[in-house]
MIKEGU-781843 format. One record per atom (N, C-alpha, C): residue in one letter; x, y, z. Coordinates in steps of 0.05 Angstrom, whole numbers, plus 5000, padded with zeros to 4 digits. Atoms other than C-alpha are relative to their C-alpha. Layout:
// MIKEGU-781843
aXYZ...
// end
This chain:
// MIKEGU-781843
x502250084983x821152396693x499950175026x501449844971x817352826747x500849795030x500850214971x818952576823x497450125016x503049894987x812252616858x500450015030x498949914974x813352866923x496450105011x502549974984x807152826972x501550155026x499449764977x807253407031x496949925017x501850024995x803253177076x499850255037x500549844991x800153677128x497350085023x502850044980x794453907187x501249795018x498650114977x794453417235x497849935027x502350034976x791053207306x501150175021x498249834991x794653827338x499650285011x501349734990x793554527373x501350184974x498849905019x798354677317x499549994975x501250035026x793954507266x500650234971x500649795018x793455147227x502950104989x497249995000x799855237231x501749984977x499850235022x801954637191x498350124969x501749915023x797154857141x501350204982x498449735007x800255557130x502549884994x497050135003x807755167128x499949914971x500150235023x805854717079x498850114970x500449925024x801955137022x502950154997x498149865001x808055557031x503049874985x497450255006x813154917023x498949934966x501850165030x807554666957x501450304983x499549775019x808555336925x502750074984x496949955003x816255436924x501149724982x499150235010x817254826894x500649994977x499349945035x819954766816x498049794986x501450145024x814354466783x500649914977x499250215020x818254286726x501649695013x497850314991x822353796772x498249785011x502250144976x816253586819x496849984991x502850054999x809953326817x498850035030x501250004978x806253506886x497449965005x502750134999x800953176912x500250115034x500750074975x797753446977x498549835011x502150194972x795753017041x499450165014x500049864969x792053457087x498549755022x501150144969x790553047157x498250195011x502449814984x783953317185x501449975039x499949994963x783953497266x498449645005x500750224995x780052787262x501749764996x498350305016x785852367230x498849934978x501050205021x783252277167x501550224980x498549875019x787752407104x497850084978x501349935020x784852737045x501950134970x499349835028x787553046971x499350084978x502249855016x785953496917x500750295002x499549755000x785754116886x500150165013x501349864983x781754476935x501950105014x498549964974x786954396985x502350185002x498249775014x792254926950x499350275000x501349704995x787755536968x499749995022x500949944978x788555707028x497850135016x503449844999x781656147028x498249735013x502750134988x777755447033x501049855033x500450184972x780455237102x498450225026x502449924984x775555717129x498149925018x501750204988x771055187134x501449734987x498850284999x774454577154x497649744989x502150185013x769154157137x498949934980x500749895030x767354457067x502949884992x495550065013x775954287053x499249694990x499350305014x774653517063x496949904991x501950105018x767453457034x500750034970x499749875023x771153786977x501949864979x497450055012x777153386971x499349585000x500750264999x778152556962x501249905026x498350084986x780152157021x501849714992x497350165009x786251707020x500849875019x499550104981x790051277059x503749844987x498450165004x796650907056x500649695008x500550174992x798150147067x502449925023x497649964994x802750057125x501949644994x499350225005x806049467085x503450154989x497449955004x814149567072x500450014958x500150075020x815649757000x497550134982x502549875018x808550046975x499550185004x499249744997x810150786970x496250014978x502149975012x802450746933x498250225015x501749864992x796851276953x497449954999x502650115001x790250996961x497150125003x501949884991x783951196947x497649895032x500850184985x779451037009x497049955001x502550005001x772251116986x499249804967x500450155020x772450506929x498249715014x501750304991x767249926926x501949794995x498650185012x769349236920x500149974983x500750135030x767149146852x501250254985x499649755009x768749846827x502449964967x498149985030x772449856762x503450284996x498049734996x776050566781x502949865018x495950084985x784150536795x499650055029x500350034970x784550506874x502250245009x496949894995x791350866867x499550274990x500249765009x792151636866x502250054981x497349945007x799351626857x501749795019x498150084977x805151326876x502150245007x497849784983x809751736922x503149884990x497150065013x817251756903x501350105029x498349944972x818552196978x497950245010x501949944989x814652427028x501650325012x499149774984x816053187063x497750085025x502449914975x811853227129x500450304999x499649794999x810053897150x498050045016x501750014986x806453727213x501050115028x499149884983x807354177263x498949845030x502049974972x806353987344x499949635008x500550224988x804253317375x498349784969x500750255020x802852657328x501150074962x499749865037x806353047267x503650015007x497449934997x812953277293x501549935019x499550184973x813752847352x501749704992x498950225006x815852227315x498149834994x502250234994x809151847310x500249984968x500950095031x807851987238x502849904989x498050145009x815251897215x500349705008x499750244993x814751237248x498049834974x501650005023x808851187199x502349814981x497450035030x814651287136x500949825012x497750284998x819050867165x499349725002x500750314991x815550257180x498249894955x501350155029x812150287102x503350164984x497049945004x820150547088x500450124971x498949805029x819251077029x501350245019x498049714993x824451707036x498450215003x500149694989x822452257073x502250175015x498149814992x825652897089x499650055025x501149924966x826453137166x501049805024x499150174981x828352837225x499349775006x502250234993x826852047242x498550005026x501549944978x823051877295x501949925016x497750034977x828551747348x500550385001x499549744990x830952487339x498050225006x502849855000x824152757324x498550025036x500149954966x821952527395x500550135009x496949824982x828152767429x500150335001x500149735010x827153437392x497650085011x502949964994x819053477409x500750075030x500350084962x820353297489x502650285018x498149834990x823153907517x501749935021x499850074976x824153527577x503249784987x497650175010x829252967545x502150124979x498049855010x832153517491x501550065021x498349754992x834753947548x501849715027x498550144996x837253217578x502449944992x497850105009x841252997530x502550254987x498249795012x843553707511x502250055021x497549914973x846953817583x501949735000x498050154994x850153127578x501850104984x498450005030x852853327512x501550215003x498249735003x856354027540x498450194985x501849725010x851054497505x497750135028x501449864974x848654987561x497450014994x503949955004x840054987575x500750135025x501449794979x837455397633x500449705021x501150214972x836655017701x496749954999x503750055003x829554727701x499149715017x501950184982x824454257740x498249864990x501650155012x821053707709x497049815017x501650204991x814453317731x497749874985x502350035015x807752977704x498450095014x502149874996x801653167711x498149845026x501350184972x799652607769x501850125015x498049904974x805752827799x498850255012x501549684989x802653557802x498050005017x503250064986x795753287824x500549855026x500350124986x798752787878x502650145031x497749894974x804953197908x500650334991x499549825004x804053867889x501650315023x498649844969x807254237959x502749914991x496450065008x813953897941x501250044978x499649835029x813854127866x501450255005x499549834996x813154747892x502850165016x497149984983x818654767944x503049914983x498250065022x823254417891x500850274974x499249805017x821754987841x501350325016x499449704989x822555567895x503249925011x498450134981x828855217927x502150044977x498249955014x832255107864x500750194979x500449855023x829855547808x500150305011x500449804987x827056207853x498250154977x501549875020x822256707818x501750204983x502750095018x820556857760x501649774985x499450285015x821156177721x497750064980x501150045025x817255967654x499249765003x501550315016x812155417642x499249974992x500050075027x811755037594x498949664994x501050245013x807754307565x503149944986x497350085011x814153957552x500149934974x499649995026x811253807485x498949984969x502249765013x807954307452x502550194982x498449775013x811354827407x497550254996x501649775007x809155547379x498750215024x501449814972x808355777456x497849905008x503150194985x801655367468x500449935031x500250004967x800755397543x502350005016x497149914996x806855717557x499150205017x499949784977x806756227620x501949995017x497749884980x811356637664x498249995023x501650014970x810056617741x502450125016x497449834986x813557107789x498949995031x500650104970x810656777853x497649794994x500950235000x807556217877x497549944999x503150065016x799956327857x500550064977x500249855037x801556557782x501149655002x498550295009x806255827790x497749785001x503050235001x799855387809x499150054975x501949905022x796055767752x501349994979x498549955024x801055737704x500349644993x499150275001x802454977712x496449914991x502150055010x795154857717x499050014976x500349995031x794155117646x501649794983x498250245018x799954687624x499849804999x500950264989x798254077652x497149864985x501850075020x791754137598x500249954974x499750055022x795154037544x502749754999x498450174993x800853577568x500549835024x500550144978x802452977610x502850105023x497349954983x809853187628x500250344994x500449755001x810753987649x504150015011x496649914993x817954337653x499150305011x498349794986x819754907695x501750114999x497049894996x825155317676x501050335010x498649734998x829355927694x499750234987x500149815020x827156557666x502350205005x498149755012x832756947640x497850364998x500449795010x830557607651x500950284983x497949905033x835258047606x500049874979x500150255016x833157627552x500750104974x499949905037x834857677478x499849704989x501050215017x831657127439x501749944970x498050125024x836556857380x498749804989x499750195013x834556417317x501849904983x497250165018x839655977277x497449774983x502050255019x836555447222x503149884992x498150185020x840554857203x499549844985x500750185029x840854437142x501549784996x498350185005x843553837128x500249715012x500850244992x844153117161x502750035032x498849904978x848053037230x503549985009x497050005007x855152917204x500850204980x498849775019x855253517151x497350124996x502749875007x850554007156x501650325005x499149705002x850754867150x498250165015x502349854983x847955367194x499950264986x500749735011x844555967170x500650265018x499349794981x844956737191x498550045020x501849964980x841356917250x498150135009x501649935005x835157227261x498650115036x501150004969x832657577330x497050104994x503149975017x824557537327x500050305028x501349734991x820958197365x497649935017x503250104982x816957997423x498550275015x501949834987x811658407452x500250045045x499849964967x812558167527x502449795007x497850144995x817257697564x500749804989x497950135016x817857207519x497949964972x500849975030x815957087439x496549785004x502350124995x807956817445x499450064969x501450175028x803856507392x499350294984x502449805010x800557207374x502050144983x497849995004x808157447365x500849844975x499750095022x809456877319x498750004976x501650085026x803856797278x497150164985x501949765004x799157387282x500250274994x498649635010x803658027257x499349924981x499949925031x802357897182x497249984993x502050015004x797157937136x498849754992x501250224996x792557357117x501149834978x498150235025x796757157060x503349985007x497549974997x803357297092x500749895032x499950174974x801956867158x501549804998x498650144992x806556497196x502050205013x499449844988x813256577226x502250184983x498749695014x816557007165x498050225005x501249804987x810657427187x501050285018x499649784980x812757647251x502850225004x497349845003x817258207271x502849885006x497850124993x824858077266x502450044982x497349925005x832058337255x501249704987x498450205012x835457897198x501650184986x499250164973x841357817209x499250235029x499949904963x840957947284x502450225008x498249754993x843858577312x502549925023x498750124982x850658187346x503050064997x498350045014x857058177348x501349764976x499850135021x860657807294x501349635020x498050214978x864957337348x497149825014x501850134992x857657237385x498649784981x502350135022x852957007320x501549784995x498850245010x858956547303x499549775023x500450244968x858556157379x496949904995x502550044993x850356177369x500549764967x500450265025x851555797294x501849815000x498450214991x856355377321x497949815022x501150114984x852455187376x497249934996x501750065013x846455137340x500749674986x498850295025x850154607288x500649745018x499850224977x851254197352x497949945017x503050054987x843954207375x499149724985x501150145016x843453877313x501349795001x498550304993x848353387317x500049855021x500650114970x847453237385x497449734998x503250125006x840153047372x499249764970x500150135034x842552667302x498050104985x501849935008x837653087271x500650024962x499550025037x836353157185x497550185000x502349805016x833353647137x500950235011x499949734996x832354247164x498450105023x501750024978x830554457229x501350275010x499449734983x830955197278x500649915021x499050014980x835255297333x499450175017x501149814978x831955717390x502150105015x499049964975x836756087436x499950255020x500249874985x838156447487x502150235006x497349894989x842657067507x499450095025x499849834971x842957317578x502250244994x498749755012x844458077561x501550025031x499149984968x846858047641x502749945004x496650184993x853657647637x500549784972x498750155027x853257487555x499349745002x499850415005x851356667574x498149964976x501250085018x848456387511x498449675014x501750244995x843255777522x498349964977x502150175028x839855237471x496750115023x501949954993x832355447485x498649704993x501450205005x829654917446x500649944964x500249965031x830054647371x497849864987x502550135020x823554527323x501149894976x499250325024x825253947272x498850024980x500549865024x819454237233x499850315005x499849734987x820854997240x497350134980x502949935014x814555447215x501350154979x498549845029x816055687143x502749884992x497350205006x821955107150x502750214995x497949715003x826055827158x500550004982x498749955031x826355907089x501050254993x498649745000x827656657101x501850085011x497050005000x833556567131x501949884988x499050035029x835856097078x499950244982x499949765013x834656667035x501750155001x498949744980x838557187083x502949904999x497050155006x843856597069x500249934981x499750085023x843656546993x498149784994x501950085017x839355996982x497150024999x501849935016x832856096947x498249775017x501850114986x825855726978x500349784978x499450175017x825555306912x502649775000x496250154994x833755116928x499649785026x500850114980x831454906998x498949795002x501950215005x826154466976x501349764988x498550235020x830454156926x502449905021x498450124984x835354076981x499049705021x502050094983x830853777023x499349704991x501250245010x827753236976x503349774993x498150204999x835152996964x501549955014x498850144980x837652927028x497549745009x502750284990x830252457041x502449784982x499550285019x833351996980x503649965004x497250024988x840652077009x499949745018x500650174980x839151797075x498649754994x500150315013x834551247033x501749815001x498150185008x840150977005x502649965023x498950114977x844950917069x497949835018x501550184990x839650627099x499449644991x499050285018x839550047046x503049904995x496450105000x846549957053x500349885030x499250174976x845649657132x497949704994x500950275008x843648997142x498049945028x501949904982x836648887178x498949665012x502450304992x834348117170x503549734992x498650175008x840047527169x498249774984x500550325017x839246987112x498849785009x500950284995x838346367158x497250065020x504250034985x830746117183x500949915023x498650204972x833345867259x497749694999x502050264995x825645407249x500649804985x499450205027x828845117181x501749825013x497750074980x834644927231x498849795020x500350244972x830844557285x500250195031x499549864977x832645087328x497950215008x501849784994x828645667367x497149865006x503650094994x821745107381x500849905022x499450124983x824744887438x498750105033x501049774984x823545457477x498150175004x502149855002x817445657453x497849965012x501550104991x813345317498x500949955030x499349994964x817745307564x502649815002x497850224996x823644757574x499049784989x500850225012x819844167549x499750084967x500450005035x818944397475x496850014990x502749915011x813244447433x499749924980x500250215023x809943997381x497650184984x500949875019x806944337323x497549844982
// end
């Protein structure tokens, strides 16, 4: 028996297209004799859809032509009903309601409401196995601002950096400023705390480029970070695999940026229209390092991941300061673009291997999950107890 494995994909996201490109890429590699795949693409509106159509990447030309083309769907968020629903059935209708049932879900939603934790909250609350980080690490991982928190409690070096929201910017912006020149000094990096792919990401090397740089950021996010730009920079990737007590880090990969630091155009705009994404862009695999260094960056990588309790398979962003050698976590994506399957590769396993890794760490984690205990046996109302208080000190008559 086939496991049917839904990938669902798109999104309400600047990273939309993104996702898109990830995900035929993830559908493809897959061993069709083992899998049944069913895509979900999520329109920019929120609305799920599936179907052939959605496997050629040619028709998302016209987004609109995709989901006139395809069926829409829906799931029920009831615990237990891993079902796929059609969502355009009458009451009376005679036709099955059901597309499929899902056996395990693989998001592949890049960016805000995909890779943030919202949708895994989704899975979890109707509790079929998906692969990828839950939503607790997924957060943590999205929020540059609380990653590079918990990474400095934890002993993994980040940059020095300056956090605020976006009222804060609008209501005390003179003291921002003096905070970032005071502690940071020019040039620094800003950045939408949580956004990936470089989306309103700018350098500022004085304090009109820093208004203008923040201002841009501040349009796509509520909370903005400030950090230290390393100027000697050498950009380092690591990919890890695995769950946050035994996992493996891959070889390392330095991407090829154009200007001071790796931008969207960099990631996702060197290849051709069938070879988009970020195996696209330019980039030394393995990375041109020493052998003593690459080991500290996949070490320290493998502790991004653990740190963050993270699962599946996720990229480790870092940093080298060619100046005095310091290595720094930059940031890590939870869904990485192309789920680094080419550095899997560069590390023996195969995109197909990956996948299959992938879908049985989701049904791993399942089953520890059903091994804790969530609801005790006794009713406290069967008892007499718990109505007492439900109404204030006097009790409460039913």
């Amino acid at each position: 028996m086939k496991t049917n494995v839904a990938v669902f994909f798109g999104g309400r996201s600047v990273e939309h297209e993104i996702s898109v490109i990830s995900a035929l890429q993830a559908i493809n590699a897959f061993d069709k004799e083992k899998y049944n795949i069913i895509p979900v693409y999520i329109s920019k509106q929120g609305r799920w859809y599936t179907g052939e159509n959605l496997l050629d990447i040619r028709n998302y030309r016209d987004l609109k032509k995709v989901v006139e083309n395809a069926e829409e769907v829906f799931m029920r968020p009831e615990y237990g009903d891993y079902n796929l629903y059609k969502a355009n059935i009458g009451m009376f209708s005679k036709r099955n309601p059901v597309v499929a049932e899902l056996h395990v879900v693989i998001p592949v939603l890049h960016g805000t409401n995909g890779e943030d934790g919202i949708f895994e909250g989704v899975l979890e609350t109707i509790g079929i196995p998906y692969a990828g980080c839950n939503t607790l690490s997924s957060a943590n991982g999205m929020d540059k601002i609380t990653m590079k928190m918990i990474l400095r409690e934890s002993g993994v070096p980040v940059v020095d950096y300056v956090w605020f929201t976006d009222r804060q910017w609008l209501s005390s912006k003179e003291s921002i400023i003096s905070e970032v020149e005071s502690k940071l000094g020019y040039p620094v990096i800003v950045k939408p705390a949580n956004l990936g792919s470089s989306v309103g990401i700018g350098k500022a090397s004085n304090r009109q480029e820093l208004i203008s740089k923040i201002d841009n950021a501040e349009k796509f996010s509520q909370r903005i970070i400030v950090e230290h730009m390393i100027e000697q920079l050498k950009e380092i990737n690591c990919s890890v695999l695995g769950d946050a007590d035994e996992h493996q880090s891959s070889v390392c990969e330095e991407p090829i940026k154009t200007g001071d630091f790796l931008s969207y155009e960099d990631k996702y705009m060197g290849g051709s229209k069938t070879t988009a994404g970020m195996q696209a862009s330019e980039k030394r695999i393995p990375a041109d390092l020493p052998e003593e260094v690459s080991e500290k960056i996949r070490t320290m990588a493998g502790e991004t991941f653990r740190v963050l309790s993270c699962h599946g398979v996720s990229r480790v962003d870092v940093m080298v300061d060619e100046k005095d050698n310091n290595i720094y976590v930059n940031e890590i994506n939870t869904i990485p673009g192309s789920l680094s399957f080419y550095l899997w590769e560069a590390s023996g396993i195969t995109f197909p291997q990956l996948m299959d890794k992938l879908v049985q760490l989701a049904l791993k984690r399942k089953r520890a999950i059903e091994r804790k205990t969530f609801t005790y046996d006794h009713n406290i109302f069967s008892l007499g107890g718990g109505v007492k208080g439900a109404k204030g000190a006097k009790g409460s008559k039913f």
